[in-house]
Phi, psi and omega in degrees: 000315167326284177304333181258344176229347173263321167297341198270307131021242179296346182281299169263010154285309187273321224251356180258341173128335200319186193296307191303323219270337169272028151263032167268313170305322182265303180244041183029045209249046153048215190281029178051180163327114156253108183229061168357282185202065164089023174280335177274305208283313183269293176320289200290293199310322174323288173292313173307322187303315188278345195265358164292296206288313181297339184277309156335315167301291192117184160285120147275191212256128172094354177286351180199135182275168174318328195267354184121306189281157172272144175253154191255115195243106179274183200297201161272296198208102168327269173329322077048301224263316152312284166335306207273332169283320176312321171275345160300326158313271167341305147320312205299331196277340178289332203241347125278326149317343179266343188269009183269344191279340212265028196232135152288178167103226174283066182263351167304305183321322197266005171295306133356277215273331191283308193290345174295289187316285219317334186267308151013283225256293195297006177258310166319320189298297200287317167299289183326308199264003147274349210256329180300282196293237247315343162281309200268327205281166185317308175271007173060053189186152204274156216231065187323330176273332230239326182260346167282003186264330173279345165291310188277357171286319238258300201310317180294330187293298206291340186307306201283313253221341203266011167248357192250330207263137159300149173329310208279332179317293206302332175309282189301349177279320204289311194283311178320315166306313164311312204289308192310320183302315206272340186257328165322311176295314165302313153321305151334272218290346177286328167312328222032016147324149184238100180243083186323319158273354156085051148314284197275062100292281210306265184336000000 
């Protein structure tokens, strides 16, 4: 349902001519909606997706006692749960620096520069939200899901933007995105929302 009437959508609003990408034209808003590859269009679609099916889903049973507070049920296997952002980390250079194909012109540049941002930003990301717990966090100490959840923030902010940005912006979006997961998640949890990977933080 998703791939056929909502992503289809939010898709030709930015990237089809839609309403959003014309308000530079319309309401003199310099070039309207830009999104290179897809952080508002793919991510942010996602992420709402996921955080309707979690409100919807419920908490599974034993994450939050009668009184509210949460209990923390980690993962099976941490090492595991790195791997899979490293490759993912990895992708990300197919696929943003790969949203690059569709552009005539400069395009080693602008390929470059997607691919820079893109390590930029998710690295900045991942530094922020352990350097966050471990000053701020509950156990005063890095937080390995919590800093691979800031690598995919840091990577998900930077996606719309990364052929367009100077090096230290991708830098400074990156770090912002760490700090936003690790305080999103905590939101979630006073909410009593269940997002077990920290997904809609991540999205």
């Amino acid at each position: 349902w998703v791939s056929m009437f909502i992503y289809p959508i939010g898709g030709n609003w930015v990237w089809g001519g839609g309403w959003l990408s014309n308000l530079g034209r319309t309401l003199g808003l310099g070039n309207g909606a830009v999104d290179f590859a897809g952080s508002g269009v793919v991510h942010m679609c996602g992420g709402a997706i996921g955080l309707a099916t979690a409100i919807v889903l419920g908490p599974r049973f034993g994450r939050f006692n009668n009184d509210g507070t949460p209990n923390a049920i980690p993962g099976h296997n941490i090492p595991m749960g790195v791997l899979g952002t490293i490759i993912l980390f990895f992708g990300w250079f197919g696929f943003n620096p790969g949203s690059a194909l569709g552009i005539q012109g400069t395009l080693i540049n602008l390929v470059t520069l997607a691919a820079l941002n893109t390590l930029l930003a998710g690295a900045a990301g991942g530094m922020t939200a352990m350097f966050y717990m471990w000053l701020f966090g509950p156990a005063k100490k890095p937080d390995p899901a919590m800093s691979v959840n800031g690598v995919l923030a840091g990577l998900v902010a930077v996606t719309a933007p990364c052929a367009f940005i100077e090096t230290w912006a991708a830098v400074v979006i990156g770090a912002v995105a760490g700090l936003l997961v690790c305080y999103a998640s905590f939101v979630l949890e006073r909410m009593k929302i269940d997002d077990p990977v920290g997904a809609v933080p991540v999205h």
